[in-house]
SERO-4910 file (N, C-alpha, C, O; in steps of 0.05 Angstrom, whole numbers):
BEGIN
 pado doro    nc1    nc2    nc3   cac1   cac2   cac3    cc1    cc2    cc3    oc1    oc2    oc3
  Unk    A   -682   5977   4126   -701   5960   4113   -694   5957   4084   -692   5976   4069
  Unk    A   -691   5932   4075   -688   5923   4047   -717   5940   4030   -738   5945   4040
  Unk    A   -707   5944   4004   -728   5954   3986   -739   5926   3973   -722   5907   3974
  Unk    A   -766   5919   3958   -779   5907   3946   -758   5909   3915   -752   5929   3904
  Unk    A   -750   5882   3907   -750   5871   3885   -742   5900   3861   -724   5914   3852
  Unk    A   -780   5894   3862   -787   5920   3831   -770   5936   3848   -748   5933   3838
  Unk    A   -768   5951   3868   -760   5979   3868   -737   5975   3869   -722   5991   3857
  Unk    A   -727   5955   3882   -686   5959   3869   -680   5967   3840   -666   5986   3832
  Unk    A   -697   5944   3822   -697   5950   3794   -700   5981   3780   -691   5989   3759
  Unk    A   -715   5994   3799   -727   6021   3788   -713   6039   3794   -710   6058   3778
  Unk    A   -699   6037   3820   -675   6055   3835   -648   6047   3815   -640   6067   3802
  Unk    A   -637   6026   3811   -623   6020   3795   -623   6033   3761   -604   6033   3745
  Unk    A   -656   6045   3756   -649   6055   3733   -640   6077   3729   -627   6083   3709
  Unk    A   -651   6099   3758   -640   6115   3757   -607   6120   3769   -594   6141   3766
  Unk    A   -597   6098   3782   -568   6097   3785   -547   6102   3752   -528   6118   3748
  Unk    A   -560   6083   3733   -551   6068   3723   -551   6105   3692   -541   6107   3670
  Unk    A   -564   6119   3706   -571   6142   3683   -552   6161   3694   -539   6173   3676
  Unk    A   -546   6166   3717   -507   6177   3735   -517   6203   3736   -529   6213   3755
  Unk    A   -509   6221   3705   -515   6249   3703   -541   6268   3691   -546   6292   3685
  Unk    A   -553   6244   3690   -580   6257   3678   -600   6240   3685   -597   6217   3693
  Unk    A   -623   6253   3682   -654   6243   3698   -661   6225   3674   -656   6228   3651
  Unk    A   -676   6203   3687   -688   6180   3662   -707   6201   3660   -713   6223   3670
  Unk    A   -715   6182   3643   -733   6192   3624   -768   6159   3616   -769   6137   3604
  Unk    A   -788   6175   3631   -806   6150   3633   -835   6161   3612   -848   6181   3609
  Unk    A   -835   6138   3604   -857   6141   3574   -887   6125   3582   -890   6100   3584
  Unk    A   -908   6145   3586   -934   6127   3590   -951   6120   3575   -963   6137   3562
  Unk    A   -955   6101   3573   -977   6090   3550  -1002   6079   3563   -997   6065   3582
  Unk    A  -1022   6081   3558  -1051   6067   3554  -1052   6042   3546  -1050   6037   3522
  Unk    A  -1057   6015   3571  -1050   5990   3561  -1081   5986   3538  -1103   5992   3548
  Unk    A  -1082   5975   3511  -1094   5969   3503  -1108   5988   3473  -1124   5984   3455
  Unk    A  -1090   6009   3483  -1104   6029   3464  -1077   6032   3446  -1054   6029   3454
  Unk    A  -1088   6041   3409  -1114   6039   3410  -1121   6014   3402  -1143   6010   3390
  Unk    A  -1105   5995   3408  -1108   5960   3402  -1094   5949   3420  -1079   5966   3429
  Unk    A  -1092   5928   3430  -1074   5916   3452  -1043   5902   3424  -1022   5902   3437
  Unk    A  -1040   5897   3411  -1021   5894   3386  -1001   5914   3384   -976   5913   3384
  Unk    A  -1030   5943   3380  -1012   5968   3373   -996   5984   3398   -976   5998   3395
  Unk    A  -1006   5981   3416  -1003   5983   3446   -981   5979   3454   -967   5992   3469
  Unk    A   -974   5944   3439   -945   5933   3454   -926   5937   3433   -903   5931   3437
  Unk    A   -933   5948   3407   -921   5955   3385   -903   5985   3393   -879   5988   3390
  Unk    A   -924   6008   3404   -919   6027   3414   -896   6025   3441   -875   6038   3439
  Unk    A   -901   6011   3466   -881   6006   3484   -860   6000   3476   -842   6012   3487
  Unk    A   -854   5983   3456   -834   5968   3443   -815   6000   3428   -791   6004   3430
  Unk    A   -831   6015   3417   -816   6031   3406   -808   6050   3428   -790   6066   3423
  Unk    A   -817   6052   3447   -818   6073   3465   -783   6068   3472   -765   6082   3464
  Unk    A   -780   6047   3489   -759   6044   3500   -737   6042   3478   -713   6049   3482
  Unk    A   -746   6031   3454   -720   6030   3434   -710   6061   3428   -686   6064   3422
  Unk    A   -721   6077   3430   -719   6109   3423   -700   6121   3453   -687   6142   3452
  Unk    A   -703   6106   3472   -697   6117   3488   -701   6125   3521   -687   6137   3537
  Unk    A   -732   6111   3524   -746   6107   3544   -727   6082   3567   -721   6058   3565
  Unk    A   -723   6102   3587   -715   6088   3611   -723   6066   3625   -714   6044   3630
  Unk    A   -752   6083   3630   -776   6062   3645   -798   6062   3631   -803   6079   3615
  Unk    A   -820   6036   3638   -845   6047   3621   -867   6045   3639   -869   6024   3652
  Unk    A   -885   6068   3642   -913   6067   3670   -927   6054   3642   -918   6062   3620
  Unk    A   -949   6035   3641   -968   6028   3639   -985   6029   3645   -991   6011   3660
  Unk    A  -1011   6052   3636  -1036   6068   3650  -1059   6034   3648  -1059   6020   3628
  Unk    A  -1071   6030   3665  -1095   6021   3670  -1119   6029   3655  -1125   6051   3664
  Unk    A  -1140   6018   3629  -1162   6039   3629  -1179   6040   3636  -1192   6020   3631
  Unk    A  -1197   6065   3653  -1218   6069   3671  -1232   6081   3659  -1228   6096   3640
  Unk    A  -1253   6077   3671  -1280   6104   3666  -1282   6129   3671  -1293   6145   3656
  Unk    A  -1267   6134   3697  -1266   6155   3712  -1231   6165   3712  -1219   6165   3733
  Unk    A  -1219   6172   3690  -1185   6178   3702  -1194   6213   3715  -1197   6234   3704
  Unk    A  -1195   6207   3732  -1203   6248   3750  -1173   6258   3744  -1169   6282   3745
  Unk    A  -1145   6234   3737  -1130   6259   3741  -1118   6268   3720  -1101   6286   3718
  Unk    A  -1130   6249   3699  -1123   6254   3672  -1134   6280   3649  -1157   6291   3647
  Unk    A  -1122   6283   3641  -1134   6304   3615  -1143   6296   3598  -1143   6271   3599
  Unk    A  -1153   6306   3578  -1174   6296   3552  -1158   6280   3528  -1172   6265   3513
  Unk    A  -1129   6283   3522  -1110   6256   3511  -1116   6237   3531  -1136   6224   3528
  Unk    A  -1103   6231   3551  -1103   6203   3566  -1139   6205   3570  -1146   6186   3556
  Unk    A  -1156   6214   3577  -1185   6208   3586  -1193   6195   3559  -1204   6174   3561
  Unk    A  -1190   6202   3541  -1203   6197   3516  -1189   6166   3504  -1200   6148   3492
  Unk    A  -1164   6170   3512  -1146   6140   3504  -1159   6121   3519  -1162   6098   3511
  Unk    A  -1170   6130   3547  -1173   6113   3562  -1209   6109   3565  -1216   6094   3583
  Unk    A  -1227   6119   3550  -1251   6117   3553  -1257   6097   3527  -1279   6087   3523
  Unk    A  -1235   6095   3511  -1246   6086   3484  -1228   6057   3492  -1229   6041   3473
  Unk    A  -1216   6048   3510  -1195   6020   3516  -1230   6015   3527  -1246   6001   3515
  Unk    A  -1235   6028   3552  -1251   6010   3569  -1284   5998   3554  -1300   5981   3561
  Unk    A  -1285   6020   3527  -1317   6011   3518  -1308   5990   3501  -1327   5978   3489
  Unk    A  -1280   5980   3496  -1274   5968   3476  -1273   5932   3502  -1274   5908   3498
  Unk    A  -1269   5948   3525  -1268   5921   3534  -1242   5913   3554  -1234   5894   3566
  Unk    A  -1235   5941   3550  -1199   5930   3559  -1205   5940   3597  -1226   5949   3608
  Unk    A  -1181   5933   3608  -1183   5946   3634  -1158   5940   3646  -1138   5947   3634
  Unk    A  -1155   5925   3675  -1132   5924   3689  -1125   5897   3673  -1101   5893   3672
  Unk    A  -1140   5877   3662  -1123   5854   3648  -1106   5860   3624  -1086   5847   3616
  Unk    A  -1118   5883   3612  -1102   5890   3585  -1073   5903   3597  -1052   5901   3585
  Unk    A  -1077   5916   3620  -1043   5923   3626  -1030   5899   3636  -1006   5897   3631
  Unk    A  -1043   5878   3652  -1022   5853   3654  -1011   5840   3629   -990   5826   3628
  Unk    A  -1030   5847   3604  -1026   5828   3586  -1001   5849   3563   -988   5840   3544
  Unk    A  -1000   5869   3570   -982   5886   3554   -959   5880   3573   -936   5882   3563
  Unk    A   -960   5875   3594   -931   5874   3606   -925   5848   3603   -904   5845   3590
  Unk    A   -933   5832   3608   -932   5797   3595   -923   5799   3560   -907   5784   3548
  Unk    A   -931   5811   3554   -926   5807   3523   -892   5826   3518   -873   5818   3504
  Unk    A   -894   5854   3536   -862   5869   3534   -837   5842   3538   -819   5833   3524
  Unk    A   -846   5837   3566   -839   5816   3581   -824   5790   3563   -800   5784   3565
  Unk    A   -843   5778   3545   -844   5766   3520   -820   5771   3502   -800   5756   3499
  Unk    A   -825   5799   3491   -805   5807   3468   -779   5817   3480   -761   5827   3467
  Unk    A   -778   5813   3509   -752   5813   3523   -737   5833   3527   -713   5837   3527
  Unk    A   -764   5853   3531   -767   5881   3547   -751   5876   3567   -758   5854   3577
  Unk    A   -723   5892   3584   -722   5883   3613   -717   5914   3628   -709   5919   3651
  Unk    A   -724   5935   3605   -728   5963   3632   -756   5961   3643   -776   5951   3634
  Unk    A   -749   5977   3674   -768   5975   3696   -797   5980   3681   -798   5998   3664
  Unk    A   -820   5963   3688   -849   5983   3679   -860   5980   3713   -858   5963   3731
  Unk    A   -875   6015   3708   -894   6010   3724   -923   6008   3718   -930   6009   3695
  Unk    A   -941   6005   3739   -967   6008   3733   -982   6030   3742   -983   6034   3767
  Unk    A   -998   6050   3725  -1003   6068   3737  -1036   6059   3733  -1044   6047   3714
  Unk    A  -1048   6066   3749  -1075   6058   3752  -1090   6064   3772  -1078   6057   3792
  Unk    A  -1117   6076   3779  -1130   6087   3800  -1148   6064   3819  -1158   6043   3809
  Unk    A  -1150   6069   3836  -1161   6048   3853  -1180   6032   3858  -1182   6015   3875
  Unk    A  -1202   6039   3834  -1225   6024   3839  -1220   5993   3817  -1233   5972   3818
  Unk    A  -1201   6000   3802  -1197   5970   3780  -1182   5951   3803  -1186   5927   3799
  Unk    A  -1171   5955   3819  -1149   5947   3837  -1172   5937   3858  -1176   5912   3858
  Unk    A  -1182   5948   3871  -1209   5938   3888  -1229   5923   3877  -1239   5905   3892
  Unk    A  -1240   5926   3848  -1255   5907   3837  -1252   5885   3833  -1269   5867   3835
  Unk    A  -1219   5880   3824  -1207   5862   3819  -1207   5839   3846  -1214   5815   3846
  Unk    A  -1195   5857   3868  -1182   5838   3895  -1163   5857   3894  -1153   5864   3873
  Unk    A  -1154   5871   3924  -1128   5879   3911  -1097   5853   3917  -1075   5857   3906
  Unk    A  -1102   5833   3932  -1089   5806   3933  -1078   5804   3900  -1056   5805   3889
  Unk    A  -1114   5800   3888  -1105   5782   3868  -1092   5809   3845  -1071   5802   3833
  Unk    A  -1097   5824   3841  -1093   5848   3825  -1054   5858   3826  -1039   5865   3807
  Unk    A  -1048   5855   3851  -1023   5859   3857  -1002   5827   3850   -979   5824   3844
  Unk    A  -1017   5813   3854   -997   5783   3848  -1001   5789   3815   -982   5795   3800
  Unk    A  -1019   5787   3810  -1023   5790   3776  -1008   5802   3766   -992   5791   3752
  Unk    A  -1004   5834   3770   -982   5852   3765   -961   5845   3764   -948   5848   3743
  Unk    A   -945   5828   3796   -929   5828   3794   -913   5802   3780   -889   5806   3775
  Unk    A   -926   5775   3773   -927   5758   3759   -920   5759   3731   -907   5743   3718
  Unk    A   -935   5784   3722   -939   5788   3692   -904   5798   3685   -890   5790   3666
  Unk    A   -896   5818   3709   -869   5821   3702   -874   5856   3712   -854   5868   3704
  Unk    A   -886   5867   3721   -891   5896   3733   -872   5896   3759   -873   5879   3777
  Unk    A   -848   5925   3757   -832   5929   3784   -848   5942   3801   -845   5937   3825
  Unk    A   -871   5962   3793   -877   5985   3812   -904   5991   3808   -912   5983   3786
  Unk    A   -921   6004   3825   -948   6011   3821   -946   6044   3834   -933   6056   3851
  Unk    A   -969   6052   3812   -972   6079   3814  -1003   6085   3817  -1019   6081   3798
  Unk    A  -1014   6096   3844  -1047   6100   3845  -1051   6121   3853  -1048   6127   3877
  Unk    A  -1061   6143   3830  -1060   6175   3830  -1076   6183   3855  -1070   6200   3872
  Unk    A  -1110   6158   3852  -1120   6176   3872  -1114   6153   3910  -1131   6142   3924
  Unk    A  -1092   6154   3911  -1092   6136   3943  -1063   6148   3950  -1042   6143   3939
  Unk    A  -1069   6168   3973  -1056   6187   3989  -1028   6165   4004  -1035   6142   4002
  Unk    A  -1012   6166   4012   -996   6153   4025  -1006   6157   4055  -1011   6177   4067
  Unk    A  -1007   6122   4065  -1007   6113   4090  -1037   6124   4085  -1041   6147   4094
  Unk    A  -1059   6113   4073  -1086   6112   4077  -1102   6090   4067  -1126   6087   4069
  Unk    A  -1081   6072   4053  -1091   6039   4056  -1065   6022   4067  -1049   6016   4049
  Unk    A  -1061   6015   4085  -1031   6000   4101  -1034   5972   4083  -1016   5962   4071
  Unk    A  -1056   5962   4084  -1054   5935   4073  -1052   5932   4046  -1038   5914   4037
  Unk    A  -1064   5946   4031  -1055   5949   4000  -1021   5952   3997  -1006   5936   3986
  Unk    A  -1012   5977   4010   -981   5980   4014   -959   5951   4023   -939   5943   4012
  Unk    A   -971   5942   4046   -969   5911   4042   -964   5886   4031   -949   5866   4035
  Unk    A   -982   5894   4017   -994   5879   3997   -976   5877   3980   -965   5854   3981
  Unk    A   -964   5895   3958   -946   5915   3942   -924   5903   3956   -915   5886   3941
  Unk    A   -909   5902   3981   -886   5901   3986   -890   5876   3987   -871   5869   3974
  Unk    A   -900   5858   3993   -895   5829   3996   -889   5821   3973   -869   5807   3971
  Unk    A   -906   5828   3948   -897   5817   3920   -884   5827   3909   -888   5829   3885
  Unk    A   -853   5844   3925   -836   5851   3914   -837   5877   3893   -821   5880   3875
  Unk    A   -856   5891   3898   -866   5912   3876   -850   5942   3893   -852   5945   3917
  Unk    A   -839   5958   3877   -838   5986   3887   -874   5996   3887   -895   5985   3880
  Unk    A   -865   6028   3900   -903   6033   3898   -882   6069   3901   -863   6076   3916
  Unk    A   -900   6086   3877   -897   6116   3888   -914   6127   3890   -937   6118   3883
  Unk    A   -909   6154   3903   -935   6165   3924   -937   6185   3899   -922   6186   3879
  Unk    A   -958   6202   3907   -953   6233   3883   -959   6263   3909   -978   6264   3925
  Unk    A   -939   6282   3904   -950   6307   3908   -958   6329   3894   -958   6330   3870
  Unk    A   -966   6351   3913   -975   6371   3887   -972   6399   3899   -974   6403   3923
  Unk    A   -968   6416   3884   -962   6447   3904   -983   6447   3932   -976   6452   3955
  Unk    A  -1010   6439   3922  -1010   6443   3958  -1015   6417   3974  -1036   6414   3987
  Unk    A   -994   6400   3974   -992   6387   3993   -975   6392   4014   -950   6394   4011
  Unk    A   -991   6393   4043   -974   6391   4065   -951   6387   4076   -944   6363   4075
  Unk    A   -937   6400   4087   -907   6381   4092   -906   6360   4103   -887   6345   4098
  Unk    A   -931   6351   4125   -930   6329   4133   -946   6311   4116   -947   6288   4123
  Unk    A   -958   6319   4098   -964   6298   4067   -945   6284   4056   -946   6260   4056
  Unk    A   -924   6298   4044   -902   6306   4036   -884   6284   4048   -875   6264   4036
  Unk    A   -880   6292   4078   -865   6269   4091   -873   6244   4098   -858   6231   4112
  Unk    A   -891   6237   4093   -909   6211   4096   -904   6205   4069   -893   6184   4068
  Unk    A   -909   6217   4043   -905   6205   4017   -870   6200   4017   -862   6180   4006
  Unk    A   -857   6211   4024   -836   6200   4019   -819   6173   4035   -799   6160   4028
  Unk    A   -835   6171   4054   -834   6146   4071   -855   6131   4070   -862   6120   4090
  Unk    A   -868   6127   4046   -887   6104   4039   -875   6098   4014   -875   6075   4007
  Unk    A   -862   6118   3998   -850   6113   3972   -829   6095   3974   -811   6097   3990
  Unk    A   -831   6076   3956   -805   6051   3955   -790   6056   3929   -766   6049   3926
  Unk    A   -811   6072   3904   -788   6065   3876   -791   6091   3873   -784   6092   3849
  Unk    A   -800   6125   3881   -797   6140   3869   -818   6161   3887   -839   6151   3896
  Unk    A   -813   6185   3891   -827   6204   3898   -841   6216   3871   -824   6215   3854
  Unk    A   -856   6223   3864   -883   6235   3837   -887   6257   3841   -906   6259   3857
  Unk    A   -875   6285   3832   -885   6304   3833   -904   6318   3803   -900   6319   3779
  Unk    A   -924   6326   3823   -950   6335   3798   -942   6371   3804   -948   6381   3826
  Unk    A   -928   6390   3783   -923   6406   3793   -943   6437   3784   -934   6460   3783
  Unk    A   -969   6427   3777   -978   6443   3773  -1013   6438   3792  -1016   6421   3809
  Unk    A  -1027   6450   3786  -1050   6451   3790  -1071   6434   3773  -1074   6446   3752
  Unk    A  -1088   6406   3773  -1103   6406   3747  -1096   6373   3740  -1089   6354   3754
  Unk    A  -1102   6378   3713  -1089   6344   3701  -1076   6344   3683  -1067   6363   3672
  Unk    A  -1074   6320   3679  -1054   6312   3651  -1052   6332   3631  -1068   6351   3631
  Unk    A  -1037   6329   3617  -1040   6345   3586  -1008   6355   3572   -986   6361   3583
  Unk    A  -1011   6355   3559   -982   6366   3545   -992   6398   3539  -1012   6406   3526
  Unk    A   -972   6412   3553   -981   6455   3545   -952   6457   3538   -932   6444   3543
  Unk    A   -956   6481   3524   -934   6496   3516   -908   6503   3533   -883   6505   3529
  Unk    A   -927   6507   3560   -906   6519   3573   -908   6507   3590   -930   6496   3591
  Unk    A   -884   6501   3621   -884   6490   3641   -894   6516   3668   -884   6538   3671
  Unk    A   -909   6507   3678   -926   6529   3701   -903   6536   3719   -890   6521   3732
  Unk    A   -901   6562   3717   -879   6579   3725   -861   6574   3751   -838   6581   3755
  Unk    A   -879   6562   3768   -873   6549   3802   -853   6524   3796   -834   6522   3811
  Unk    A   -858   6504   3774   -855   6479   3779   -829   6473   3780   -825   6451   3791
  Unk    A   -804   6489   3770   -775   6495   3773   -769   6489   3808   -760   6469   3820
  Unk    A   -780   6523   3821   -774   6518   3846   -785   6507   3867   -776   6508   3890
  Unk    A   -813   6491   3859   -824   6468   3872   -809   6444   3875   -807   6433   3897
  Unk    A   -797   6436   3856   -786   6413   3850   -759   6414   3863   -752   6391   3869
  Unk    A   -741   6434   3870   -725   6436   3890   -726   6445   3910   -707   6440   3925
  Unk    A   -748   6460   3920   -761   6453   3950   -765   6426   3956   -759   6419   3979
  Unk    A   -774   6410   3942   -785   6379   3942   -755   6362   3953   -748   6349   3973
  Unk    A   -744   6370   3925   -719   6348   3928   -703   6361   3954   -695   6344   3969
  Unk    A   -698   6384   3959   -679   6398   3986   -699   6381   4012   -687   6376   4033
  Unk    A   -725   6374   4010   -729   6358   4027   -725   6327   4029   -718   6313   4048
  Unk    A   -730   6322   4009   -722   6292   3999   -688   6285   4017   -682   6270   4036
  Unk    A   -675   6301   4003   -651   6301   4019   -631   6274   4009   -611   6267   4023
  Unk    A   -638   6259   3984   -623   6242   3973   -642   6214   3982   -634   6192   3973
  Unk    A   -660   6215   3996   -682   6188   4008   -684   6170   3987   -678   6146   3990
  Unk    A   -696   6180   3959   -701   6176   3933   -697   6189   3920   -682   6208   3920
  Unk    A   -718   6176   3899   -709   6191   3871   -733   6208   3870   -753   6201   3882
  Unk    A   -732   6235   3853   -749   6251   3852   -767   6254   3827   -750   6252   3809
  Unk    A   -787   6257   3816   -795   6253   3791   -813   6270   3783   -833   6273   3798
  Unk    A   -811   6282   3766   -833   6302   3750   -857   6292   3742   -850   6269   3739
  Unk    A   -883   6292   3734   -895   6291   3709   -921   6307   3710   -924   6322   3729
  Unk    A   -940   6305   3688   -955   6327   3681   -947   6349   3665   -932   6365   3677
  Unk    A   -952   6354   3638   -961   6365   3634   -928   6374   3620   -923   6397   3611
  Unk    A   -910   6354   3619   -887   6363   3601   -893   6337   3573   -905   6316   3572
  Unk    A   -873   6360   3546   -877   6355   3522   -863   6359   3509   -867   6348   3487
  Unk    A   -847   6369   3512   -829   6380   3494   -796   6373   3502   -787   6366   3524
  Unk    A   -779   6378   3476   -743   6374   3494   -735   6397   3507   -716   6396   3522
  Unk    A   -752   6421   3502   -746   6444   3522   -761   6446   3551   -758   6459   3571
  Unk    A   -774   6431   3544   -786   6432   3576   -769   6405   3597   -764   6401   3621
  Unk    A   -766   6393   3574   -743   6370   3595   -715   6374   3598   -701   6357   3608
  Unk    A   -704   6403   3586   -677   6409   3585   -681   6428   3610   -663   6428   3627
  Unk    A   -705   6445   3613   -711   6468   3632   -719   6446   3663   -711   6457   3684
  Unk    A   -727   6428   3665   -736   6408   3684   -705   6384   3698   -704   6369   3718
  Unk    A   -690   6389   3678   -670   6369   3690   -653   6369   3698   -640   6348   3700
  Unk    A   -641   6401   3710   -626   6399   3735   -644   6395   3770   -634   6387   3790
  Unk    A   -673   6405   3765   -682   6396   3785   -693   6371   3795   -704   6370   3817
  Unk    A   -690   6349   3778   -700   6319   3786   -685   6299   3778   -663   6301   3766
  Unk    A   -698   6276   3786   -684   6254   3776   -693   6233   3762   -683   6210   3760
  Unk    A   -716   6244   3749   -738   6229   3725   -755   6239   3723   -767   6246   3743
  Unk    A   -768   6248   3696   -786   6260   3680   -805   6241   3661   -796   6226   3644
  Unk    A   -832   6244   3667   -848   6222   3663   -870   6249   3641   -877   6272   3643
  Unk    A   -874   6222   3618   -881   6244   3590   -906   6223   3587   -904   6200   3577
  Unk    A   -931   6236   3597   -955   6213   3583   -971   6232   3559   -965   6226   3536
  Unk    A   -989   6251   3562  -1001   6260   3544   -993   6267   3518  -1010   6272   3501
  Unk    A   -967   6270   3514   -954   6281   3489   -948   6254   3475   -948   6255   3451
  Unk    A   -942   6229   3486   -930   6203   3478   -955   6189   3465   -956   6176   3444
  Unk    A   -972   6193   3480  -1008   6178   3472  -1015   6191   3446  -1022   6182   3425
  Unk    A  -1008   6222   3456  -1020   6241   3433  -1005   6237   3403  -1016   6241   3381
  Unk    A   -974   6226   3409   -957   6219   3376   -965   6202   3369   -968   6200   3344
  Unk    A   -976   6171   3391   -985   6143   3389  -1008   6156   3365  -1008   6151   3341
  Unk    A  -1028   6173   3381  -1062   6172   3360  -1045   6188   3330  -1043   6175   3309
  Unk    A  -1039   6207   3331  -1028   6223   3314  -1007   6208   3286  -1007   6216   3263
  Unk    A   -987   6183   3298   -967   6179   3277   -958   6142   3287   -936   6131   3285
  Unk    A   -984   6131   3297   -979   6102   3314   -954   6098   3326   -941   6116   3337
  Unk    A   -944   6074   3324   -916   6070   3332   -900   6091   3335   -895   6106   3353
  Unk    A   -890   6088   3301   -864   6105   3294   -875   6135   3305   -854   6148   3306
  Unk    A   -892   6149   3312   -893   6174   3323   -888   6169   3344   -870   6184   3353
  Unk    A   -896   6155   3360   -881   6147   3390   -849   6142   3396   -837   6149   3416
  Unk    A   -838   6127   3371   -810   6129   3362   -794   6157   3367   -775   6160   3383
  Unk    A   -805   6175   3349   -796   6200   3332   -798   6218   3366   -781   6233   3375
  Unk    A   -822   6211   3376   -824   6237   3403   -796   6231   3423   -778   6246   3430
  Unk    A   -803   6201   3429   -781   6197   3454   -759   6202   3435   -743   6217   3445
  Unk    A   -752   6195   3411   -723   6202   3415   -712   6229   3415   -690   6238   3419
  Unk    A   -734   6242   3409   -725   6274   3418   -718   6280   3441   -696   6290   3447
  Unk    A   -745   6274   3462   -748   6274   3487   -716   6263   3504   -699   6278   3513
  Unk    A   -714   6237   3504   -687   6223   3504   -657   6243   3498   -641   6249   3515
  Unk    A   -654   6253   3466   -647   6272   3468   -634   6293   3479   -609   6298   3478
  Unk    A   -653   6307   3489   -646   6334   3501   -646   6325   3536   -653   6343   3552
  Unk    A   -641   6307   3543   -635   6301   3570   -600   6286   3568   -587   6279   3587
  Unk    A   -590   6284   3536   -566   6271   3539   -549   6295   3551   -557   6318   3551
  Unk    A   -529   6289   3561   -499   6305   3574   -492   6308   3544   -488   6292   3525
  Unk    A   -492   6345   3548   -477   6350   3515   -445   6343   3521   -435   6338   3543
  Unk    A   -430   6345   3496   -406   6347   3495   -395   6366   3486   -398   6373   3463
  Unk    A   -374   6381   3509   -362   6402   3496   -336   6395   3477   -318   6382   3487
  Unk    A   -334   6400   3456   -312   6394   3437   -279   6409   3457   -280   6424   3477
  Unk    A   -262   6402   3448   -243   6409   3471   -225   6427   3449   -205   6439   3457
***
């Protein structure tokens, strides 16, 4: 079976990265201005960002932590929602952005919307892939559908305790990427990476078995946690620490993080 459009694009980025895992930067469409927002994406990928997820803002993010909850409670009283991420990818789109974005966003903006019209919109605006934290793989067929007709990748997410036959259903619903959440909990940037998430992530991928691509996120921040993370995957996805330089240093702190981040995932060179 041919893959959807977006997900060639998305598989392709990780082809196109050979010896090292991309590297994907999430932002809050709209926060903390829809200007500064596309100001911030813009720098993201110039620093170094592979791909870019584009968070949705909701009322309810359950899987988010208090950076993304808070980025995202102060977009939606301001007004913003699932139009402000079409309109940040329309506008990347614009300044002639052409790495993969996805959409990461929870299900009820997607259902309020239509999910027909919500998914053509997406994919119109210029979005390869959708990401919906809380919708299990193979528990809406027609949304998935939906997604593949308009040419969109879609990834599933797991988490230490999901099932093997969870597990194997997410990886055969996944078109641009398998999502591993490798801790317990939500979002957040910590000090340290939760002690499991090493040999989770190659239990994961020894099942994967080369199907896709494999991807981290949660709760990494640092270039040591993506130097300690990147022999076991094949993309590392950095939201709370990226939001957190966004509030902390606008743009240019979003600049200054990924290119660290970016960084410490290059292939060093040994001098000969």
């Amino acid at each position: 079976m041919s893959l959807p459009r977006g997900a060639q694009r998305i598989r392709a980025a990780f082809d196109a990265a050979a010896d090292r895992p991309v590297l994907i930067a999430y932002l809050v469409a709209g926060h903390p201005d829809p200007e500064t927002a596309l100001d911030a994406a813009e720098a993201a990928v110039g620093a170094g960002a592979d791909l870019l997820e584009v968070g949705v803002p909701f009322s309810d993010p359950v899987a988010d932590g208090p950076v993304i909850a808070a980025a995202a409670h102060a977009a939606v009283a301001r007004g913003e929602g699932l139009g402000s991420a079409i309109d940040l990818v329309r506008g990347l789109r614009g300044r002639g952005i052409r790495q993969p974005i996805l959409a990461m966003g929870y299900l009820n903006p997607i259902v309020a919307r239509g999910p027909a019209a919500a998914v053509r919109e997406l994919a119109s605006a210029g979005v390869d892939g959708l990401i919906v934290p809380d919708l299990p793989a193979s528990e809406d067929a027609r949304l998935e559908r939906l997604v593949a007709d308009a040419g969109l990748g879609i990834a599933f997410l797991v988490a230490p305790n999901t099932t093997a036959e969870r597990v194997e259903l997410a990886i055969g619903a996944s078109t641009a990427f398998l999502y591993v959440v490798p801790l317990y909990g939500v979002t957040g940037a910590r000090d340290r990476l939760a002690e499991a998430a090493v040999p989770l992530l190659e239990r994961i991928r020894a099942t994967v078995a080369g199907r896709l691509p494999v991807v981290v996120g949660f709760g990494v921040s640092r270039p040591e946690h993506m130097r300690e993370l990147a022999p076991a995957v094949d993309g590392i996805a950095v939201g709370s620490a990226v939001v957190g330089a966004l509030d902390a240093g606008g743009p240019s702190g979003v600049r200054d993080l990924v290119a660290s981040l970016a960084g410490a995932l290059r292939p060093r060179v040994v001098a000969g």
